[in-house]
ZAMARGU-4260 file (C-alpha; in steps of 0.2 Angstrom, whole numbers, plus 5000, padded with zeros to 4 digits):
<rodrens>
0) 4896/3996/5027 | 4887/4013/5033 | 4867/4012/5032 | 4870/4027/5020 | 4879/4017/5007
5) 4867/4001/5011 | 4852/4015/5005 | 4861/4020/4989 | 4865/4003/4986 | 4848/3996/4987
10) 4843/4013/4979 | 4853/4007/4965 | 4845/3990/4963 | 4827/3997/4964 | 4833/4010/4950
15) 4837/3995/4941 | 4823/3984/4941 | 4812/4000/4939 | 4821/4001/4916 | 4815/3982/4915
20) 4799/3985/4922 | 4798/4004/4911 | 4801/3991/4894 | 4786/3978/4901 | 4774/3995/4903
25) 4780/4003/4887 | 4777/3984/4875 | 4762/3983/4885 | 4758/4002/4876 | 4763/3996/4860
30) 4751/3980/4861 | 4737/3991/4864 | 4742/4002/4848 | 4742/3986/4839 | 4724/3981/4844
35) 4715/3996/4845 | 4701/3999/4836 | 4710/4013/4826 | 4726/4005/4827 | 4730/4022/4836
40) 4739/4029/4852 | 4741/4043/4861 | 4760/4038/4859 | 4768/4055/4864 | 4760/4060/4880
45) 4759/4042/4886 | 4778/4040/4886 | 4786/4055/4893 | 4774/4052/4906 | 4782/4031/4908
50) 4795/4035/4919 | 4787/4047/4932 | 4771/4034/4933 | 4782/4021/4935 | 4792/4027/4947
55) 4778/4031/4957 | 4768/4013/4955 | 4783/4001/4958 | 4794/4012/4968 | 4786/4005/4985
60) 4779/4025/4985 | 4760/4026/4984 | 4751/4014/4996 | 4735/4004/4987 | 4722/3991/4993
65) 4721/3983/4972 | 4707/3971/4980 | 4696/3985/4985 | 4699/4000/4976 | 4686/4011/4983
70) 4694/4008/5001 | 4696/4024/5010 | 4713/4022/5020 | 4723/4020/5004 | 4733/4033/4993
75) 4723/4041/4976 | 4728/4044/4960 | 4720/4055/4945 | 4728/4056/4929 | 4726/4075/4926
80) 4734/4074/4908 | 4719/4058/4904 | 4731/4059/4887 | 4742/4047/4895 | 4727/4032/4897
85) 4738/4020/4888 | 4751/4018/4900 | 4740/4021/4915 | 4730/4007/4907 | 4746/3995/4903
90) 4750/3996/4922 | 4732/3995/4929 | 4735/3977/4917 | 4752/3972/4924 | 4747/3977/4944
95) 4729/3967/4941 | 4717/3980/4940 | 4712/3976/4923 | 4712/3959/4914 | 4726/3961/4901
100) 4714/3957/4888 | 4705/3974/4891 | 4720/3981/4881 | 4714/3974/4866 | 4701/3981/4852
105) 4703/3996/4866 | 4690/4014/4861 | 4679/4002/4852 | 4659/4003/4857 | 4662/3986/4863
110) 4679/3990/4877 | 4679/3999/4894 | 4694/4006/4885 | 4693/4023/4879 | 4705/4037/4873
115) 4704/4043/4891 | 4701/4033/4907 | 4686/4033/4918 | 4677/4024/4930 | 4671/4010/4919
120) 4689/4005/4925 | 4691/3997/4940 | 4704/4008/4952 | 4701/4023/4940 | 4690/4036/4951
125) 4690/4051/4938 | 4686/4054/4922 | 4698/4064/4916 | 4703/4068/4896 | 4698/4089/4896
130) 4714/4101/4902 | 4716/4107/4919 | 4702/4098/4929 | 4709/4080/4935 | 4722/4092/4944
135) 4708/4100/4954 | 4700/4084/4959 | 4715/4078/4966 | 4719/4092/4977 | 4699/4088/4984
140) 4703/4071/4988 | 4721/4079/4996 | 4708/4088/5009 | 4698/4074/5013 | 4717/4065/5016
145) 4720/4077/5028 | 4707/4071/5040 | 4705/4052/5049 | 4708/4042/5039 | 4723/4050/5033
150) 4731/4045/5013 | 4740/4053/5002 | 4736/4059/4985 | 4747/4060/4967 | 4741/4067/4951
155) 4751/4067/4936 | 4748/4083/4924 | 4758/4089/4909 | 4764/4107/4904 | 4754/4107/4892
160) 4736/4107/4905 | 4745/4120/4914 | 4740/4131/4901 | 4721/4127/4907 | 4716/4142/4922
165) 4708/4132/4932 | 4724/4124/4936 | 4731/4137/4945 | 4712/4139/4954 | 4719/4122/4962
170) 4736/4128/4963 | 4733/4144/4973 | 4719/4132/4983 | 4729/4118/4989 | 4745/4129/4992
175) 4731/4140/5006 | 4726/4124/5012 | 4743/4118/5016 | 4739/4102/5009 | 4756/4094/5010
180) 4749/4075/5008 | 4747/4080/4989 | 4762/4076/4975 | 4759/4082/4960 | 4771/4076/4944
185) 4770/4089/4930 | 4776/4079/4915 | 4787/4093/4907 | 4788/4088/4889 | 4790/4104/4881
190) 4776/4099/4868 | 4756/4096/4867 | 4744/4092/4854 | 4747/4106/4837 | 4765/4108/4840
195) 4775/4091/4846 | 4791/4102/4850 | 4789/4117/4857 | 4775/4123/4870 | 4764/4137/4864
200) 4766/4147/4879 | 4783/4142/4886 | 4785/4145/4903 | 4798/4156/4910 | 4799/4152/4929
205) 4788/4137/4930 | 4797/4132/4949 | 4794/4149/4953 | 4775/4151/4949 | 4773/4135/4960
210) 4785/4144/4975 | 4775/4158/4973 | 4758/4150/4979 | 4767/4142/4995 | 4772/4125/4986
215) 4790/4113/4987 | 4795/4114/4971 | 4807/4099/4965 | 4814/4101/4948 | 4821/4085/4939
220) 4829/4079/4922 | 4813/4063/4920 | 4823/4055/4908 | 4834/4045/4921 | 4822/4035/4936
225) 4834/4039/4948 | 4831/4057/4950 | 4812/4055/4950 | 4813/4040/4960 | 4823/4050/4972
230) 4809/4064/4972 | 4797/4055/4976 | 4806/4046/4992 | 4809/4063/4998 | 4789/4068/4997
235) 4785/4052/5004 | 4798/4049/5019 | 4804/4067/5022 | 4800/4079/5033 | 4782/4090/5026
240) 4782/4108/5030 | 4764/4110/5025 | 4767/4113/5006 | 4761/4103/4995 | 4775/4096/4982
245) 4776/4096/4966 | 4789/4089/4954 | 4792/4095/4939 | 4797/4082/4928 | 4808/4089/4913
250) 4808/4079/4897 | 4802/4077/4880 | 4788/4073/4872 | 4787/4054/4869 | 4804/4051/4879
255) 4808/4030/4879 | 4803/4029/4861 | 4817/4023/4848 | 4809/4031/4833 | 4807/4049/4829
260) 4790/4046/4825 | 4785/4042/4844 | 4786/4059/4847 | 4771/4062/4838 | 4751/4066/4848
265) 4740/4053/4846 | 4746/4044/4830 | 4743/4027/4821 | 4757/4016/4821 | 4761/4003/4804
270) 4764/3984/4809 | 4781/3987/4802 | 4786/4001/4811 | 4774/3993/4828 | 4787/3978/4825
275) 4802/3987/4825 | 4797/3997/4840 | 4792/3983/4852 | 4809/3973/4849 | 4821/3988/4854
280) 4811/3989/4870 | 4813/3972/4869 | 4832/3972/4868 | 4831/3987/4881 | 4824/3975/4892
285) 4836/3963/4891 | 4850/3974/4893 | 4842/3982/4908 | 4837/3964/4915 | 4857/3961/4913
290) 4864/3973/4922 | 4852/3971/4937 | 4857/3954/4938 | 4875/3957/4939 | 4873/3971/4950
295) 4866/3957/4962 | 4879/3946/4958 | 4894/3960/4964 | 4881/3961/4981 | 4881/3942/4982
300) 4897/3941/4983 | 4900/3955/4999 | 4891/3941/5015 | 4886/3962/5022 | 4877/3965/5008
305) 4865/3951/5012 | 4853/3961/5019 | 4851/3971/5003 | 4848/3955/4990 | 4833/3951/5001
310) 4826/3968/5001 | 4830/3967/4982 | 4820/3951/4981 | 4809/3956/4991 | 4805/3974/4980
315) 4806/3964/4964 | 4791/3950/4971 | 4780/3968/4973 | 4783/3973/4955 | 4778/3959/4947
320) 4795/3952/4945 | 4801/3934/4947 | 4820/3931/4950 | 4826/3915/4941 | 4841/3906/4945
325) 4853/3895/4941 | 4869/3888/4950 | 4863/3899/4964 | 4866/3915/4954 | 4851/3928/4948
330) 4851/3925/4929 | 4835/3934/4925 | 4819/3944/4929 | 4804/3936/4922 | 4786/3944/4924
335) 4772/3937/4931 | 4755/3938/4923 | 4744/3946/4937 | 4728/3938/4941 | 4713/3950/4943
340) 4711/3956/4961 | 4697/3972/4962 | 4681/3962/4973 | 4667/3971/4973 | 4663/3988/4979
345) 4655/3985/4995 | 4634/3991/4995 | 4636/4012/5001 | 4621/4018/5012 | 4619/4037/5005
350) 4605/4041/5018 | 4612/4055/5026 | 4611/4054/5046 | 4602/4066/5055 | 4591/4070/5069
355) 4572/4078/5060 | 4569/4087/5077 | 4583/4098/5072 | 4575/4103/5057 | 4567/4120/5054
360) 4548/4122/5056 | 4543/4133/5046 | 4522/4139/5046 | 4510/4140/5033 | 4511/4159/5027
365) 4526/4166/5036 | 4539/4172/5025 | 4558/4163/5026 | 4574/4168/5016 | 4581/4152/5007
370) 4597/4155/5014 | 4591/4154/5031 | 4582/4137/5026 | 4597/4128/5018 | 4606/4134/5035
375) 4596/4127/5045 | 4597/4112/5038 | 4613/4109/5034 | 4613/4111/5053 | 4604/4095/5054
380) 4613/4085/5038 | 4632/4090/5046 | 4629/4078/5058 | 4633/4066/5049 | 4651/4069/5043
385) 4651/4062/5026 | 4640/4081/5021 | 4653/4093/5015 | 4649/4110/5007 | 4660/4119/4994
390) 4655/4140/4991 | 4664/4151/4981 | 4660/4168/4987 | 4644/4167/4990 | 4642/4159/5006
395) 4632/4173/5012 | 4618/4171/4999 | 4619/4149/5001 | 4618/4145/5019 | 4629/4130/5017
400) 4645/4138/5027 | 4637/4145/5039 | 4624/4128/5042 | 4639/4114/5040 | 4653/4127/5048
405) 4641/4127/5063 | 4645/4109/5065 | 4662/4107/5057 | 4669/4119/5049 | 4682/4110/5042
410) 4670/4103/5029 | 4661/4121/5026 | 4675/4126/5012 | 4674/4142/5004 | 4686/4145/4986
415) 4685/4163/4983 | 4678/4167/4965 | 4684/4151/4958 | 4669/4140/4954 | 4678/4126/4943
420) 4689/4124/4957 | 4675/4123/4968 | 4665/4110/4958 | 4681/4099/4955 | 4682/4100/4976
425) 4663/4094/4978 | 4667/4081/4964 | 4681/4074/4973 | 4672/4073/4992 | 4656/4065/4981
430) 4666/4050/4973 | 4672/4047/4991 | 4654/4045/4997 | 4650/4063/5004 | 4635/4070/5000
435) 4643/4083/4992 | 4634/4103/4993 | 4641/4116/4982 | 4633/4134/4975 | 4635/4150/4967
440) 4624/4163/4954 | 4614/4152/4942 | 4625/4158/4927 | 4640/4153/4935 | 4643/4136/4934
445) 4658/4130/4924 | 4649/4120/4908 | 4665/4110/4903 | 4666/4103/4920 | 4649/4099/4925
450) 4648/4091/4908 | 4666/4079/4912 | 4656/4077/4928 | 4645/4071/4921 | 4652/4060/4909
455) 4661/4050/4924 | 4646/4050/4935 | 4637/4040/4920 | 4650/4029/4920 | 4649/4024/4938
460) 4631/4020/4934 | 4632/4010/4919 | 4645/4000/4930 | 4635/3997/4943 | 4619/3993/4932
465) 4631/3979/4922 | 4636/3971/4938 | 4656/3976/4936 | 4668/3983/4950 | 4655/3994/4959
470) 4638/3992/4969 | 4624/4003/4974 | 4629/4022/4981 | 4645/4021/4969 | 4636/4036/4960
475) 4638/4052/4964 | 4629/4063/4974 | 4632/4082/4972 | 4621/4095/4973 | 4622/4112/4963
480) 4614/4128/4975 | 4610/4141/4960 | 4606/4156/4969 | 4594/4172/4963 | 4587/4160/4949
485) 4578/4167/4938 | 4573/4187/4940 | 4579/4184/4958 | 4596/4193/4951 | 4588/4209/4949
490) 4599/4224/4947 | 4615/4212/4947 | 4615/4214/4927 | 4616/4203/4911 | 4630/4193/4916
495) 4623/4187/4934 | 4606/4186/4928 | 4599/4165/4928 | 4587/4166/4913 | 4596/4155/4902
500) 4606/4143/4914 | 4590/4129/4916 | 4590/4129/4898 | 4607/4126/4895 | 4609/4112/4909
505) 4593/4104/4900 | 4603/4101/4889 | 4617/4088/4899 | 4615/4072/4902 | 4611/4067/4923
510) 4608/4086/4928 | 4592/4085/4937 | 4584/4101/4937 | 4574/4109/4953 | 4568/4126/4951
515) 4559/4128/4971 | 4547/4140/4974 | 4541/4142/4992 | 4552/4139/5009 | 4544/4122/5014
520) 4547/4114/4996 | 4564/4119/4998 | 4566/4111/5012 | 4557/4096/5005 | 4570/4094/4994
525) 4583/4097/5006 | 4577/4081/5014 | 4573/4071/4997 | 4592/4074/4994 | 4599/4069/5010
530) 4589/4051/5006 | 4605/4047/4995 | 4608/4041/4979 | 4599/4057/4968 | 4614/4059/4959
535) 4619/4079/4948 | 4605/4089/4957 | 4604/4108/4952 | 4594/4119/4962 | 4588/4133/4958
540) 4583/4146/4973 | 4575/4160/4978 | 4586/4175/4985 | 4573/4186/4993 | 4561/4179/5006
545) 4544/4174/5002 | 4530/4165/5011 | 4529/4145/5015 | 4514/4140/5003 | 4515/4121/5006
550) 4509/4112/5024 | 4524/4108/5036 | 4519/4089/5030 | 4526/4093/5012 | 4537/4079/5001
555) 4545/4082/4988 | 4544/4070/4975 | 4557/4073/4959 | 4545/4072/4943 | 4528/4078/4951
560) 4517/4093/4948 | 4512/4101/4963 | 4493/4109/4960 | 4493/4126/4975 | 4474/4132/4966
565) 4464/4119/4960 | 4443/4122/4955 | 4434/4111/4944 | 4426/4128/4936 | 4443/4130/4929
570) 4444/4138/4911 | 4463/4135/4910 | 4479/4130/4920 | 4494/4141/4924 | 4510/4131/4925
575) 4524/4140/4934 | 4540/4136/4945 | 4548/4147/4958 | 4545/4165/4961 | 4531/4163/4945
580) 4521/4152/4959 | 4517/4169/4967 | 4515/4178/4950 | 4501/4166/4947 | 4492/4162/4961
585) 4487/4185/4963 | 4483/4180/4945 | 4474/4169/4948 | 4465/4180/4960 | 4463/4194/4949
590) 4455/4182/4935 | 4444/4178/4948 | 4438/4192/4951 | 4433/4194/4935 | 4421/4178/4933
595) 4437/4167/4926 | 4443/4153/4936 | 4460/4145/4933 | 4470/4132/4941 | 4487/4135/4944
600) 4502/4120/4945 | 4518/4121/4952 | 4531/4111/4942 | 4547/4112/4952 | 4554/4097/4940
605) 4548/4092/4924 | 4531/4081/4927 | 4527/4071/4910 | 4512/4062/4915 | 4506/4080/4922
610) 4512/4089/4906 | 4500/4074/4894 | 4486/4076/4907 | 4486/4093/4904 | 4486/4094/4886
615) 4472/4081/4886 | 4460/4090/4897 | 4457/4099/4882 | 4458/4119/4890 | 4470/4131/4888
620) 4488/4127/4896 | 4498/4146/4899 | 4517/4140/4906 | 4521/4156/4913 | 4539/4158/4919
625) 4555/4168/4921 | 4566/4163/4910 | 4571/4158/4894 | 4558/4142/4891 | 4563/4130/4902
630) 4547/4122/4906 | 4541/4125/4888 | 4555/4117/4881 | 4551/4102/4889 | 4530/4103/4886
635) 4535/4101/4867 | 4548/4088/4869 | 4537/4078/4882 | 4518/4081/4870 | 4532/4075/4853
640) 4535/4059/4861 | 4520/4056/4869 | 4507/4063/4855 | 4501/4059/4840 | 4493/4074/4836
645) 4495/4092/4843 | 4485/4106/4843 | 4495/4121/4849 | 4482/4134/4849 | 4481/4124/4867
650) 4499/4132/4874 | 4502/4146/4878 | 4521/4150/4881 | 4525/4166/4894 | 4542/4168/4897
655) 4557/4182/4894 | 4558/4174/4875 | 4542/4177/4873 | 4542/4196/4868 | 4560/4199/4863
660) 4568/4184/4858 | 4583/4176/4865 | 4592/4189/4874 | 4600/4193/4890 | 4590/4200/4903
665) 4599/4218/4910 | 4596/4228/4929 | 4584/4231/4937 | 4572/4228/4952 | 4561/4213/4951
670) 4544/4223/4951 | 4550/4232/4935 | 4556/4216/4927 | 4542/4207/4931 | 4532/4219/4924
675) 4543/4223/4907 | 4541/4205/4903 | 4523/4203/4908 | 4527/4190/4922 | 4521/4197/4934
680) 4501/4194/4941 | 4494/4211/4934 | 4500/4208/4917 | 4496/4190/4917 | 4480/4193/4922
685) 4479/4202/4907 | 4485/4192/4894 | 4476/4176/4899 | 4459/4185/4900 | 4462/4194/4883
690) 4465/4176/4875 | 4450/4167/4886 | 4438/4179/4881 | 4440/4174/4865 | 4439/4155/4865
695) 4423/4146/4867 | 4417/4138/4883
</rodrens>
């Protein structure tokens, strides 16, 4: 027998065992609509997607280490299309990732279990459930794959998420990258959520639009295992070219159901209709489980075809599979209930490596650009090889691609204009462990991604504070470079200009908020982040040079007022952050001059005890800064919680809401903003006389 037709034979028998396990995978869906808290399933999605996640799990194709999921030298996997939870969970079940009884009373307050998957999951890295953005994250692992230790990486998306643009961010990405170590499986159902049947935006050329951005396309009818199973053999054991792949997996919505009604989004299904469902898969079962085992019996018979039974045993033992037997023939395939295999994530040091001599010194008084800072020492930080920096066009105004390029830059990446894509990449290198450095303007961000970001980053931490799957250093560690915070934007106009971004961001959970004034507190942060373990940091910088104000002996300290002009004569206290530092210490000077002696407070993060200290002291408080309210925001949340009382003729709010109302803030230098909003020291000198002339001593 030639070794082409031994292939296709065993080919044949893997095909086969590959139905019975499809009809375990599919009850196992079913069960958890049956004990859900909703009695409900995201039934369509979920199925359609059965065979293509199948194929890949038990197809001997991706390589996993089940007992330590967070093992660097093994394959990833992201669900793009987090629609599909329920049969990523049923196989996360049947392989051992998840005690089976996690399928029951699933989305309630009480299961790790929700309508999409996350890392309160053991094996599951991402959270994924909005469009477009699991896809992203996948092709950022695929980069880290690329380099020692190599893995691949397979996402699963649907037609539907293509519609989302960032997407084709990662598409365009990956394809310049020449990440050909990532397999992506588009689950082609011709259907999503408001319209079962028919796409929205059908697509005319979908092979080509991937072909055009420099991937292998593979194009094949998903309803049979056989043509995906062979797609996938052909990404895994064929020869790469330097594309990545991606299979397009044609089918329809809620394919392997019986009854019409599977078709449907997320649905809730009746006992009866549950009941009638679950015993044709049964039957489906026991028709598949049939004909595999008379397949084995014809190759029983042929003594050459011995090699291939084994290999078939052999394949069947990996899926879960038991082969019983009687009078020396295979009579059935019976499951095995996997035991529980994930240990414990092993205990990550976040503390990033580096040499301190290598740092910048920067003097007392001397004027340094912030980009020339973070350079510097990312200089330092890139030593170690777990710092990786992601810009998106704006390398020039960061200083992470030339300070991290200096050392390697194949971890200095730079995205074009496409900041999702760029925060789904620092995400990905960040759940590996990096220390993870991305920037761009202030009002750039992408909202809807920092916010799933988030979401999975809180659940890493609420696993690691219950004791579950992952230790200390599981969290995330990625840090947000918003450059020309504030009036630092200038003559950019409305759209670039950061007087609104702290506010918004105050408002998601995990972000921690930095808005740095002078050279050395920058680099005082710079240090307190490479100590590991601090989590969604966004920091706002400076984009024009200004003068060291702190002593080379600086630390930062996240939560702690700095005071920079401190007299015990003091009628009040300006409290400011950023370039407003400088505003109020020449203030301060001015006031001075004029017999009034203030202190001024530097709050680069939000100080409580500072903020209650302040209102206590009894004297006038003027939070001076450039933007929307982001420190006075948080003065009346912090003086609410803590106070009892509150008289508010002590605060004095000076910000660019102050005199027109929220609004967005147009061109112009810095000089003539400052001055049109009254930020800067000569009108502030003014207003806080006016007011302290007229209160008591």
């Amino acid at each position: 027998m030639y070794l082409e037709d031994k292939k296709a034979l065993a080919d044949r028998g893997i095909v086969q065992l590959l139905a019975i396990k499809d009809a375990d995978i599919r009850l196992l869906s079913l069960y958890q609509c049956a004990h859900a808290v909703d009695k409900a399933i995201h039934i369509g999605g979920a199925f359609s997607a059965t065979i293509p996640m199948v194929s890949l799990f038990y197809g001997g194709i991706i390589d996993l280490n089940i007992e330590e999921p967070t093992a660097t030298d093994q394959d990833m996997f992201v669900l793009s299309k987090g629609h599909a939870v329920a049969t990523l969970a049923s196989i996360y079940a049947d392989l051992g990732y998840i005690d089976p009884a996690m399928l029951d009373n699933s989305r309630s307050i009480t299961s790790l279990l929700n309508g999409h998957p996350g890392p309160l999951l053991p094996g599951v890295h991402v959270a994924t459930g909005p469009m477009g953005q699991g896809m992203g994250v996948a092709q950022g692992f695929a980069i880290a794959g690329q380099r020692s230790p190599r893995f691949d990486v397979y996402a699963v998306t649907g037609d539907g998420e293509l519609q989302e643009g960032s997407i084709w961010e990662s598409v365009m990405y990956a394809g310049f990258k020449r990440l050909d170590n990532l397999c992506v499986l588009v689950d082609n159902n011709g259907g999503q959520l408001d319209t079962v049947n028919v796409l929205h935006f059908p697509y005319q050329g979908l092979a080509g639009s991937f072909a055009s951005f420099g991937w292998r396309v593979l194009e094949v009818d998903a309803t049979k295992y056989h043509t995906v199973y062979a797609a996938l053999q052909t990404f895994k054991y064929g020869p790469r070219d330097g594309r990545p792949t991606v299979i397009i997996c044609k089918s329809t919505k809620g394919y392997g159901g019986f009854s019409e009604y599977m078709t449907n989004h997320k649905v809730s299904i009746a006992d009866e209709l549950l009941r009638q469902e679950s015993g044709m898969q049964t039957q489906r079962r026991a028709a598949a489980e049939r004909e595999f085992c008379q397949f084995v019996d014809q190759l029983t018979a042929d003594e050459s075809s011995a090699d291939i039974v084994s290999l078939l045993g052999k394949q069947a033992r990996a899926m879960g599979f038991t082969l019983t037997q009687a009078e020396g023939r295979v009579v059935g395939v019976a499951t095995v209930p996997a035991s529980v295999k994930p240990r414990k994530a092993p205990v990550r040091d976040k503390r990033v490596q580096y040499d301190p001599q290598r740092l910048p010194r920067l003097e007392k008084g001397k004027a340094y650009g912030a980009h020339k800072v973070i350079e510097q020492a990312m200089n330092a930080f890139a030593q170690d090889e777990r710092v990786v920096s992601v810009d998106s066009d704006l390398a020039s105004t960061s200083g992470l691609q030339a300070g991290v390029g200096f050392v390697d830059k194949g971890r200095a990446l730079n995205v074009g204009v496409a900041e999702a894509n760029m925060m789904l990449i620092g995400e990905a290198f960040a759940i590996l462990g990096a220390n993870a450095w991305i920037s761009t303007f202030c009002p750039f961000y992408d909202w809807k991604v920092l916010r799933r970001i988030a979401v999975g980053h809180q659940e890493r931490l609420e696993v690691i504070a219950a004791g579950g799957w992952l230790s200390e250093g599981h969290g995330i560690d990625l840090t947000m470079v918003a450059t020309a915070a504030d009036l630092e934007t200038q003559s950019n106009g409305a759209t670039h200009m950061g007087n609104d971004d702290a506010l918004l961001l105050n408002e998601a959970a995990h972000v921690r908020i930095i808005n740095v004034s002078c050279p050395q507190q920058l680099l005082g942060v710079l240090t307190w982040i490479a100590e590991g373990n601090k989590g969604i940091v966004y920091m706002r910088t400076l984009r024009a040079p200004a003068p060291a104000l702190y002593d080379a002996d600086f630390r930062f300290e996240f939560g702690r007022a700095y005071p920079v002009r401190q007299t015990d004569a003091a009628r009040a206290t300006i409290v400011t952050s950023g370039r407003g530092v400088y505003e109020a210490l020449d203030a301060a000077d001015a006031l001075a001059a004029k017999g009034l002696a203030v202190n001024v407070v530097d709050m680069p993060s939000i100080d409580s005890d500072t903020i209650v200290a302040l209102y206590r002291a009894g004297t006038p408080v003027f939070i001076a800064e450039q933007n929307n309210g982001y420190l006075w925001t948080n003065f009346r949340k912090v003086l609410f919680e803590r106070e009892s009382e509150l008289n508010t003729w002590r605060l004095y709010p000076i910000n660019t809401a102050s005199r027109e109302g929220l609004h967005y803030i147009h061109s112009g230098t810095y000089t003539e903003l400052a001055a049109h909003y009254g930020l800067d020291a000569e009108h502030l000198s003014h207003q806080i006389a006016d007011i302290l002339n007229q209160v008591p001593q």
